[in-house]
C-alpha positions in Angstrom: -16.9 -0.1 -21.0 -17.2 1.6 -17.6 -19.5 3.8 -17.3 -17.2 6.5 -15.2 -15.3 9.0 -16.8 -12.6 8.7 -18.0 -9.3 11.0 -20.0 -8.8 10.3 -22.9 -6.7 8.3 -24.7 -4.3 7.0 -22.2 -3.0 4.5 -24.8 0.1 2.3 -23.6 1.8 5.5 -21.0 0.3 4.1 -17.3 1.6 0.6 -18.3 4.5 1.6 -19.6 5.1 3.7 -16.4 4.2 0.6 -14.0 6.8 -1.5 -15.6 9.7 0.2 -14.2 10.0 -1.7 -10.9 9.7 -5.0 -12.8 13.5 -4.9 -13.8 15.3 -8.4 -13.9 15.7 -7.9 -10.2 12.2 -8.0 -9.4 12.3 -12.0 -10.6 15.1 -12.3 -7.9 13.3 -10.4 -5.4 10.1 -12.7 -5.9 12.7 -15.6 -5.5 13.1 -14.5 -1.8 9.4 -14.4 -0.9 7.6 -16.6 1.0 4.8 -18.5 -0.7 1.9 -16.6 -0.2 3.9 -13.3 -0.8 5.7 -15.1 -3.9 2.2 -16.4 -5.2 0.8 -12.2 -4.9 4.1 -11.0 -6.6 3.4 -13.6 -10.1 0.0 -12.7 -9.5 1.2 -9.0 -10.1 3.8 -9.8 -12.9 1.0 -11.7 -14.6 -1.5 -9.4 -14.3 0.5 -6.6 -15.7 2.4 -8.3 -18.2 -1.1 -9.6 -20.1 -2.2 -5.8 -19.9 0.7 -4.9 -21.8 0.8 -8.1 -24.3 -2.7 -7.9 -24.9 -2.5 -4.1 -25.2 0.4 -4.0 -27.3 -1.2 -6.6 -30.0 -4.4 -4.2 -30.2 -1.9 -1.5 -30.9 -0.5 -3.2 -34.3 -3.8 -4.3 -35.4 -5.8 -0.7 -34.7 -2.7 1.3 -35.7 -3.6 -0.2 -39.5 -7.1 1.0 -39.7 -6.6 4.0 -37.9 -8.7 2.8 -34.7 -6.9 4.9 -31.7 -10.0 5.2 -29.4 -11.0 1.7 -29.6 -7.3 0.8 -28.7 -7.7 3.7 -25.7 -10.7 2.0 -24.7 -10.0 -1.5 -24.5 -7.1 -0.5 -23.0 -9.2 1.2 -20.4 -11.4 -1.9 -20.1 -8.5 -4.4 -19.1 -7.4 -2.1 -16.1 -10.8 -2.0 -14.8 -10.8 -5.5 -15.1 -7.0 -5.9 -13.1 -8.7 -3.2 -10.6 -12.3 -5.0 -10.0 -10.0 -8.5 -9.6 -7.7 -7.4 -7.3 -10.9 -5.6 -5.3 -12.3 -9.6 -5.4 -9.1 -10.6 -3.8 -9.1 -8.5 -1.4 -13.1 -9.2 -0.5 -11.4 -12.7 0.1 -8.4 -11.4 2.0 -8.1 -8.0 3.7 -5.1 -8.4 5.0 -3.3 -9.5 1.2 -1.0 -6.8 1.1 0.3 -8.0 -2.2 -3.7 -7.5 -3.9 -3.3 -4.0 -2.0 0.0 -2.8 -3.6 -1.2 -4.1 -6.6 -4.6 -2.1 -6.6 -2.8 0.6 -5.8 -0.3 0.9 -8.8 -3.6 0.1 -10.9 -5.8 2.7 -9.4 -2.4 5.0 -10.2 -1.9 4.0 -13.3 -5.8 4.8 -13.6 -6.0 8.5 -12.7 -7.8 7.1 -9.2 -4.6 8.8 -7.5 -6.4 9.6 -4.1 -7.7 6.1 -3.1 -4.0 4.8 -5.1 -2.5 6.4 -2.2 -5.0 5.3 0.8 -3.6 1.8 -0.6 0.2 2.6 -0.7 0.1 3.8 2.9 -2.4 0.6 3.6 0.4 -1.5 2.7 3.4 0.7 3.8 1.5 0.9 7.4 1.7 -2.8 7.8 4.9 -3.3 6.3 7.1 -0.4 6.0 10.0 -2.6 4.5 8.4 -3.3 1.4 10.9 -1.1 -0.8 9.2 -2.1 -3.7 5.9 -0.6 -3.1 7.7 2.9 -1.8 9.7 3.0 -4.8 6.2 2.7 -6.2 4.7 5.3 -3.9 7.4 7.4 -4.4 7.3 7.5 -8.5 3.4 8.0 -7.9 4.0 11.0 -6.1 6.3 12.1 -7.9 4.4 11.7 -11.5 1.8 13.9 -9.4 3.9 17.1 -8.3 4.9 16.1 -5.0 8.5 15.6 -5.1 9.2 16.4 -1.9 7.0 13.7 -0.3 8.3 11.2 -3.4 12.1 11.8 -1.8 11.1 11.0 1.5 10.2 7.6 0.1 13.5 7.0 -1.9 15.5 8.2 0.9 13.4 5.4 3.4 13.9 2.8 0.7 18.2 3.8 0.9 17.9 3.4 5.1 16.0 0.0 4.5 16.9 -2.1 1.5 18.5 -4.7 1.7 19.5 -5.3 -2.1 21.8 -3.0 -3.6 20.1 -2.4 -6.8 17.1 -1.6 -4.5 19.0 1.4 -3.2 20.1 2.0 -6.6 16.8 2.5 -7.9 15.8 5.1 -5.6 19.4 6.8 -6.0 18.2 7.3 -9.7 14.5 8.4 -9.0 16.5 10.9 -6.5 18.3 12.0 -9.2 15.3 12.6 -11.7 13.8 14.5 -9.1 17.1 16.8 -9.1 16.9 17.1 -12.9 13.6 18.0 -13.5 12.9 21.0 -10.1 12.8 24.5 -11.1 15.7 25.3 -11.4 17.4 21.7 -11.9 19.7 21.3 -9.4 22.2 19.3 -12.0 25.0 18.9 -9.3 23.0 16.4 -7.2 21.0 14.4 -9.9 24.9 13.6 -11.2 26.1 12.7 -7.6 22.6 10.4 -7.5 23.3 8.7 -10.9 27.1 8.3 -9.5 25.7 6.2 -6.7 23.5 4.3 -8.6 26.0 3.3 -11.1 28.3 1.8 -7.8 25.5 0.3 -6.3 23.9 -1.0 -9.4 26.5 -2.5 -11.0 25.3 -4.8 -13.8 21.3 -3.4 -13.7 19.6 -2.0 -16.2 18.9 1.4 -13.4 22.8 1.4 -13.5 22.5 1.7 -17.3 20.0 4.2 -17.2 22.1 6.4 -14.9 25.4 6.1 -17.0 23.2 6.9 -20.0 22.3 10.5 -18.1 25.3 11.2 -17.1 26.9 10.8 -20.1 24.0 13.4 -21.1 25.2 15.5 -18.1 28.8 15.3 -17.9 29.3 15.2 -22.2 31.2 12.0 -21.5 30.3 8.2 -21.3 30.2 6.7 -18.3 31.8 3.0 -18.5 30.7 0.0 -17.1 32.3 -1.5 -13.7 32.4 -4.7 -15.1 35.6 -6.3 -16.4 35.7 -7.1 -20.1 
């Protein structure tokens, strides 16, 4: 185990937080990379997806003998692991953004939220169209009460993306912001989840946003789709 400090337990909530850009879209984003990018992006999906398996199946077998700190720190083990490997990358390649954006969801994920964020702009510095690593940035900041730098990132990634679930997903995390200020300002977060249902269409962030504001409105929202 690492020898720096660490909370504890952080159990499965920084993985499970991390997943949320890795949507069904984010296979067809990787689709549209170029090799070297597409190669860092399964790199990524790997990466995390292992955390979670692996994590997960020392969940079931802990939860039956009661063993909640050794699932907390194995858990904590296999991130420093991901971290120190994508550091190694990088040692090969400084200029791999996708080992940067990587690191820095990690390092995130890991409590490390000041150097998480000397990455995000790393990255974001040399390629300010990467959507996915502001909508990243932007959930970051916003996990770490700074919503009003978090909206400046989903309102970038609505000038810049390309896809429209891309601009859907930052329409929702606009509208989460709007929910949870003090006081909620409930009027916008519906008109966010609005436009992320008609840009969304068939995702699972249009989903999400019908399911609040059928919350919201005391109504379900249908689908767009034809039966």
């Amino acid at each position: 185990m690492s020898s720096r400090h660490r909370p504890k337990p952080r159990a499965l909530q920084p993985v499970r937080r991390h997943l949320a850009p890795m949507q069904p879209t984010f296979i067809r984003r990787l689709l549209r990379l170029k090799p070297g990018q597409l190669a860092a992006g399964l790199i990524a999906a790997l990466v995390v997806c292992s955390l979670v398996a692996s994590t997960l199946g020392t969940v079931v077998f802990d939860a039956a003998r009661g063993g909640s700190d050794d699932v907390a720190e194995n858990d904590a083990d296999q991130v420093d692991q991901a971290i120190q490997d994508q550091r190694d990358r990088l040692e090969d390649n400084p200029d791999d953004t996708g080992a940067m954006g990587l690191l820095a969801s990690l390092l995130a994920s890991d409590g490390q939220i000041a150097e998480a964020n000397r990455w995000y702009e790393e990255v974001l510095t040399r390629n300010p169209n990467d959507v996915t690593v502001r909508l990243n940035f932007g959930r970051q900041l916003a996990s770490n009460d700074r919503p009003a730098d978090a909206r400046l990132q989903f309102q970038r990634v609505i000038e810049i993306a390309q896809q429209p679930v891309d601009r859907a997903t930052a329409h929702f995390e606009l509208g989460r912001l709007a929910e949870q200020a003090a006081p909620p300002r409930l009027d916008e977060a519906i008109s966010e989840y609005q436009f992320t249902v008609s840009e969304g269409a068939d995702a699972f962030v249009a989903e999400q946003a019908r399911d609040r504001l059928a919350e919201l409105l005391g109504t379900p929202v249908a689908s767009p789709i034809a039966a």
